[in-house]
Steps between C-alpha positions, in 0.01 A plus 500: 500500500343786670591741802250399777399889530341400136290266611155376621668320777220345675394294122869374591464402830757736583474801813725790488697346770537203324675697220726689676622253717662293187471477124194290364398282251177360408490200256220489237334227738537767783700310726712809638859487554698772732857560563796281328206261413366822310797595326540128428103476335581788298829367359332177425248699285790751294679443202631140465862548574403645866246216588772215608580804772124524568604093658811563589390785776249241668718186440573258837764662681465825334220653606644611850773655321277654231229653796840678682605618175132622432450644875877710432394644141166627640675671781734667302263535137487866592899515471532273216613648118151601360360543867317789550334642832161388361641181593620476835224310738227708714652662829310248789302633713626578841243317776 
């Protein structure tokens, strides 16, 4: 795993906007995964004790659930312990 600001994004398929919207994953076959679907990619691919999560996170019934939950931590990441300002969101520009 690698911060977005690291990376070619366009080999990825990724934009900036893309990446600072929500979390991504991209799986070795490059099918790319954003959001709670990201999150759940990338705990499918960790350490075997955190992969039945990975399924868990995108089971039926769970995965509304598991996007508000995702939605409310990246709102608040900035205020979170270990949160630092480098990772609050972009201020949106006023039209």
């Amino acid at each position: 795993m690698l911060p977005w600001q690291q990376l070619d994004l366009a080999a990825y398929g990724l934009t900036v906007e893309r990446c600072t919207e929500e979390v991504q994953f991209v799986t070795a076959d490059g099918a790319v995964l954003g959001g709670h679907e990201a999150i759940a990619g990338a705990l499918r691919h960790a350490a075997p004790a955190w992969r039945p999560l990975g399924w868990v996170v995108t089971a039926p019934g769970t995965g509304r659930l598991s996007a508000t939950v995702y939605a409310w931590v990246a709102a608040h990441r900035y205020a979170l312990p270990g949160g630092t300002a480098a990772c609050a969101a972009p201020p949106q520009a006023s039209s």
